[in-house]
N, C-alpha and C positions, 0 to 999 in steps of 0.2 A: 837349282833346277833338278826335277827327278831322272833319273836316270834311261828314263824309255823315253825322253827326250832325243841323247845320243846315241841310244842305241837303234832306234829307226833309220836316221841317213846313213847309220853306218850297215844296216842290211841290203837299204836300196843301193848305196854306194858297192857294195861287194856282187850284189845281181848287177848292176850298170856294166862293173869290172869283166865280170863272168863273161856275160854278151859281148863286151868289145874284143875281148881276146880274143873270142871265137871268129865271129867277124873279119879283125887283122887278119888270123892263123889262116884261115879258108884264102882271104883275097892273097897274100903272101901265096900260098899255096897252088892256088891257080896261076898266077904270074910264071911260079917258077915254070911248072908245066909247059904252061904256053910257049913262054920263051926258048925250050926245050924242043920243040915244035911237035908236041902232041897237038891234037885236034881239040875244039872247045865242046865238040857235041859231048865228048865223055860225062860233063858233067849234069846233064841233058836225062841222059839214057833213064826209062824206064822200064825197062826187058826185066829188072828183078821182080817179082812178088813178095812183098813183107805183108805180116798180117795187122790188122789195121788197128790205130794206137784204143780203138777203145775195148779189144777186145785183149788188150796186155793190161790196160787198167782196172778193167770188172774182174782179171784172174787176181793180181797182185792184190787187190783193196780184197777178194773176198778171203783170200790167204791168209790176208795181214790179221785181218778178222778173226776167222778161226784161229789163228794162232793165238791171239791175243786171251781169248776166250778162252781157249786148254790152258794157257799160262793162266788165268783165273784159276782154273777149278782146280789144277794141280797144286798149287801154291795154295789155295783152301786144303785141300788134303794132306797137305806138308806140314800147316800151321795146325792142324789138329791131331794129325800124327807127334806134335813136341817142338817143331823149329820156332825158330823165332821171325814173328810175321813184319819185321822190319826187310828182312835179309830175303823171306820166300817171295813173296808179292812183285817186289822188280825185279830180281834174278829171273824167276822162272816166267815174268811176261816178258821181258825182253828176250830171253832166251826164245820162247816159242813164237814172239812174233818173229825172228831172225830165222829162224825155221820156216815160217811161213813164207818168208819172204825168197830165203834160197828156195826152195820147192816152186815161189810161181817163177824165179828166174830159170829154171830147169824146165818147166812146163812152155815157158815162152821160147825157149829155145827151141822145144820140140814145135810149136806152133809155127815158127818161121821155115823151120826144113820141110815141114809138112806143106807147106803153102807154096 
């Protein structure tokens, strides 16, 4: 059997895992509260403002992008400057998509105080 056989239930098995922990942890969580005699509205309340997930997703994807993209043209510039284009090409795209990425989690940050 090829190997993308096991390795699919073993992804959905690991998301299955994820959500049930979460799940547990939350109901665990609440319990303890409650029986604490906190009030159940807490977990209710919408008095915060977040800003809304598609406008963290259109920052972060375009980020992810541009970065990827400088990691392109810098790593062309490295590999014609003499490096060797095994070592520039993933180095400097993961490098600048990782940049991208911190940058929108910093921009998102400001988005949510803002809002």
């Amino acid at each position: 059997m090829g190997s993308e056989v096991v390795v699919i239930p073993i992804i959905f098995g690991v998301l299955f895992g994820i959500y049930y922990l979460y799940i547990s942890a939350r109901n665990r969580e609440r319990l303890a509260l409650i029986e604490k005699g906190a009030d159940a509205s807490i977990f209710y309340s919408r008095e915060r403002k977040v800003t809304s997930i598609w406008k963290v997703v259109v920052i972060n994807l375009a980020l992810l992008s541009m970065g990827i993209g400088l990691g392109i043209f810098v790593a062309a510039l490295m590999v014609q400057s003499g490096m060797d284009e095994d070592v520039a090409y993933p180095g400097t795209i993961f490098f600048m998509a990782g940049l991208g990425l911190l940058s929108g989690f910093f921009l998102t940050k400001k988005l949510n105080k803002d809002a």
